[in-house]
PLY file of the C-alpha trace (Angstrom):
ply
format ascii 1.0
element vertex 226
property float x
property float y
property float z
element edge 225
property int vertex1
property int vertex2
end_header
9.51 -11.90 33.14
10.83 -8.15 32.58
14.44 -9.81 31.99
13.28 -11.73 28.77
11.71 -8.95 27.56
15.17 -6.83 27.75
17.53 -9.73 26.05
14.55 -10.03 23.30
15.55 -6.71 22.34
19.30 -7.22 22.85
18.15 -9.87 20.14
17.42 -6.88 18.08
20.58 -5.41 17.72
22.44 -8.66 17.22
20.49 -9.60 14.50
21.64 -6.37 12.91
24.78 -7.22 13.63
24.19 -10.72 11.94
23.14 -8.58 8.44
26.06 -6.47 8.62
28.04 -9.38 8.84
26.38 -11.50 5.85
27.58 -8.20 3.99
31.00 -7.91 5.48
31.56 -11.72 4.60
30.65 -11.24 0.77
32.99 -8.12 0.43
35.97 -9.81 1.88
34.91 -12.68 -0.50
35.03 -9.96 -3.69
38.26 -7.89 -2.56
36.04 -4.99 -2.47
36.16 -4.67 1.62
35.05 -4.00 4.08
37.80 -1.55 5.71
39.65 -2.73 8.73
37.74 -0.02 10.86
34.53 -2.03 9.95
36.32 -5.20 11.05
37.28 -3.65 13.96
34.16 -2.47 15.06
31.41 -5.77 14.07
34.53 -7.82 16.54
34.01 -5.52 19.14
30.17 -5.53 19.52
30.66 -9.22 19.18
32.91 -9.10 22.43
31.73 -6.24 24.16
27.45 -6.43 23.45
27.02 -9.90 22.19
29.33 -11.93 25.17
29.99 -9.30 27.60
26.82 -7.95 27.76
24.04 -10.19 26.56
25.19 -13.07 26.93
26.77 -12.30 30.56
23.30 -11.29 31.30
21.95 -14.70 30.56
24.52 -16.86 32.40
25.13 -14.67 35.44
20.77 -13.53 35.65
18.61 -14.97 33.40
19.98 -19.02 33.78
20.96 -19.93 37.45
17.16 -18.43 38.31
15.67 -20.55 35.42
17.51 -23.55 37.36
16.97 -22.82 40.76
13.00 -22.50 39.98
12.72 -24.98 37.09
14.33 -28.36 37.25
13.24 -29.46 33.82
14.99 -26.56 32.24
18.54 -27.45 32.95
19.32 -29.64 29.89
18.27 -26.18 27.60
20.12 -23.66 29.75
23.04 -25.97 29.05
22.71 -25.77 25.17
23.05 -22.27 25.49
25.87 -22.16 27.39
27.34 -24.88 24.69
26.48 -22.42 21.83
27.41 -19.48 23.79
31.22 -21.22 23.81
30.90 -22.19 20.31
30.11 -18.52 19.58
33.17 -17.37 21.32
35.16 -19.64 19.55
33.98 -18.24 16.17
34.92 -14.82 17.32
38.59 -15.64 18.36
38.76 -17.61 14.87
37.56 -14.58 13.22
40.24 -12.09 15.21
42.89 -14.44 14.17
41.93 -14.57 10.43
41.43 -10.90 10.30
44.73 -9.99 11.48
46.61 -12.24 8.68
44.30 -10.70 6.42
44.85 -7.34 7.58
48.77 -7.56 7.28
48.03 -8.66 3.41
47.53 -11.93 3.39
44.76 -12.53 0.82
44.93 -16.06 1.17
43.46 -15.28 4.85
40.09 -13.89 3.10
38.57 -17.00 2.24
38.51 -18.13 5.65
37.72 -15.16 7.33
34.60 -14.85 5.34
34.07 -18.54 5.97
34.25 -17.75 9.65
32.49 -14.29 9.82
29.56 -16.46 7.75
29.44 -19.08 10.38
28.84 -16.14 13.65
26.39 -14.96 11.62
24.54 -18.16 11.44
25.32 -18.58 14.68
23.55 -15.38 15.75
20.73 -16.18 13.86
20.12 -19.72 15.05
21.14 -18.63 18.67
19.01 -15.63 19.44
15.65 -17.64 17.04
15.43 -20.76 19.91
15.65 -18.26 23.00
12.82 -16.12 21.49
10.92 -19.25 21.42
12.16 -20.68 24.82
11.68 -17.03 26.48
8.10 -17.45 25.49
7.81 -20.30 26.51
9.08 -19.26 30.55
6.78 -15.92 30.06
3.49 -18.02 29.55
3.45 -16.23 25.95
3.59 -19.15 23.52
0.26 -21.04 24.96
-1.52 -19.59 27.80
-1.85 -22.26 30.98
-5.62 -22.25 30.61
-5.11 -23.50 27.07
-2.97 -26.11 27.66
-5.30 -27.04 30.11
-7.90 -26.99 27.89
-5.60 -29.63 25.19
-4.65 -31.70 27.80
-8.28 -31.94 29.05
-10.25 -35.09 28.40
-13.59 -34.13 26.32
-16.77 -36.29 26.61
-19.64 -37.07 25.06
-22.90 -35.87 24.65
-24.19 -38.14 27.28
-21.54 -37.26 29.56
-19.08 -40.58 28.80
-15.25 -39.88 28.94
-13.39 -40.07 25.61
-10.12 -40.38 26.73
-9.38 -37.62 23.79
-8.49 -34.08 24.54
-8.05 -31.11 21.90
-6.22 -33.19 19.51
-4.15 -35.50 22.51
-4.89 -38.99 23.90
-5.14 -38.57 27.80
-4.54 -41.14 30.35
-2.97 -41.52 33.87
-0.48 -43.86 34.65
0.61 -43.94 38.65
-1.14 -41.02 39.66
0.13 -39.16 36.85
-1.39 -37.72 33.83
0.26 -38.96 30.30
-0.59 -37.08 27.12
0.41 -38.84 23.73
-0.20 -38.91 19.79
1.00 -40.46 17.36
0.97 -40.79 13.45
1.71 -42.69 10.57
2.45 -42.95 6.74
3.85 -44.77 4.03
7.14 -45.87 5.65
7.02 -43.91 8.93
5.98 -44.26 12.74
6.04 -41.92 15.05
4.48 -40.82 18.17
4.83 -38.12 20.67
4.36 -38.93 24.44
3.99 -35.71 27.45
3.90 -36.50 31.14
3.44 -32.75 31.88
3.48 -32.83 35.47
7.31 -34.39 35.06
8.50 -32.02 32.85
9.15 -35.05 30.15
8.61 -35.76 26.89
8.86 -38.70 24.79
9.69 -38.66 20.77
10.17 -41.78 18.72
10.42 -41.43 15.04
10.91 -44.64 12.98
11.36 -45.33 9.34
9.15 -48.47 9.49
5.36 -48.38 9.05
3.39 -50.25 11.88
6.53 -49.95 14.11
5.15 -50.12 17.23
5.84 -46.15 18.09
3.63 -45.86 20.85
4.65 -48.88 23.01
9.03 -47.74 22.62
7.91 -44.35 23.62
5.68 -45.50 27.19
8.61 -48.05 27.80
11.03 -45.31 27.48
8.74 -43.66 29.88
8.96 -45.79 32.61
12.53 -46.49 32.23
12.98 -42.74 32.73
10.95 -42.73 35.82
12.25 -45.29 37.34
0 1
1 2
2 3
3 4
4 5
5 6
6 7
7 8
8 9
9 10
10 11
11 12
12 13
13 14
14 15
15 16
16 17
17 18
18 19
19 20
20 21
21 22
22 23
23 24
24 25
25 26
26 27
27 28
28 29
29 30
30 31
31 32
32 33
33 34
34 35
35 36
36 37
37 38
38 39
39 40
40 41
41 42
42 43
43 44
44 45
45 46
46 47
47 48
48 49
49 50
50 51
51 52
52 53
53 54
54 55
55 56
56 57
57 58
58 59
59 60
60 61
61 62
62 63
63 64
64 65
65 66
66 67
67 68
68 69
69 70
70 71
71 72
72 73
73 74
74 75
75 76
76 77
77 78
78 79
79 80
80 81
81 82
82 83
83 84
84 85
85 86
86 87
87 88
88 89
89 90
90 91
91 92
92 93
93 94
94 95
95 96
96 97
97 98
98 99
99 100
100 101
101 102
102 103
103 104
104 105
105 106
106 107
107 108
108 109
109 110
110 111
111 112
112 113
113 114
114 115
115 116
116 117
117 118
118 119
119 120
120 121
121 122
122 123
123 124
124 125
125 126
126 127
127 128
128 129
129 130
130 131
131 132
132 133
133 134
134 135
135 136
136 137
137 138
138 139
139 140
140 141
141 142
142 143
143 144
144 145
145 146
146 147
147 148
148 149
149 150
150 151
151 152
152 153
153 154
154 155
155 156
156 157
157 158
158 159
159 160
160 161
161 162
162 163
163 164
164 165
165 166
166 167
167 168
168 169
169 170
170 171
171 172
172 173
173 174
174 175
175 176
176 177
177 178
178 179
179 180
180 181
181 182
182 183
183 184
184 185
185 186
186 187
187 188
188 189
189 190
190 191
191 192
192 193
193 194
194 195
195 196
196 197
197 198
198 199
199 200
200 201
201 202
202 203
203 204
204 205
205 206
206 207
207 208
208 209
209 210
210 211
211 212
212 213
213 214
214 215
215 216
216 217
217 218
218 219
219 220
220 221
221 222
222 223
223 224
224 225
């Protein structure tokens, strides 16, 4: 998908921006800067490349096709969009801080380093999970023929089914094929159920051992289906 590939690189520049800002916070911090005309510029790439530009290109290109072809998908799209607001928000908090502090009012700097921190951290955070989701659209992450190779019941030398694919337990349920593992230690169960053909997945993580993991997470299943 050539549009992944350009905000990837978008991704780029903001994390640059992200460094700059880590540096920006610690001066303000110190009294040592940075100037205003430093300020001035890190809030305008943060208005004009990182909401105008990328992250207009994501809600007005890159998301209503991702939900119009993949129904699954709309729960993630709208975590962006959540974090895209929260990163907005950051930015106006930032504006206001800088303008106190930029009148004088050192009292301002804690907070606008506390703020210019927390787009930074946004940044990173932000633009880290859509690498790994634009991978994921692109077919990058796992090819389709290896998935289909995991989710592929092996057998025996004698030809008998196992039930056991690379690593998953396979079965169908309805028609459909369920995928599920789970685990255990001192204290824990867990298990992690896949019903790839739905587009859902299943985690239950307890803090009990010998809680019965798998059985909450194929009830949870079929509630979901239902």
């Amino acid at each position: 998908m050539a549009i992944s590939h350009d905000l990837k690189m978008d991704h780029k520049v903001v994390r640059r921006l992200e460094a700059a800002l880590r540096v920006m916070a610690d001066m303000v911090r110190k009294g040592n800067g940075p100037t205003g005309a430093d300020l001035e510029e890190a809030m305008m790439l943060m208005t004009d490349f990182v909401d105008i530009y990328h992250h207009g290109k994501e809600e007005t290109c890159l998301f209503p096709l991702v939900e119009g072809a993949h129904e699954d998908q709309k729960k993630t799209v709208h975590g962006f969009l959540v974090e895209h607001e929260f990163g907005r928000r950051a930015a106006r908090m930032i504006r206001q801080k800088y303008e106190r502090w930029a009148k004088g009012d050192l009292e301002a700097a804690e907070a606008l380093a506390r703020f210019i921190l927390t787009y930074a951290d946004f940044i990173k955070t932000h633009t880290e999970k859509e690498d790994v989701w634009f991978d994921v659209l692109d077919g990058r992450l796992l090819k389709p023929a290896t998935v289909q190779q995991m989710f592929t019941p092996q057998k025996t030398r004698d030809g008998k089914p196992t039930g056991y694919g690379l690593g998953w337990y396979i079965s169908e349920r309805g028609g459909k094929k369920w995928v599920e593992h789970s685990g255990s230690q001192p204290g824990t169960s867990t298990d992690l159920l896949l019903l790839p053909e739905r587009g859902l997945v299943v985690a239950v993580l307890t803090n009990l051992e010998r809680a019965p993991a798998r059985a909450i997470a194929m009830r949870v299943a079929e509630l979901i289906m239902q």
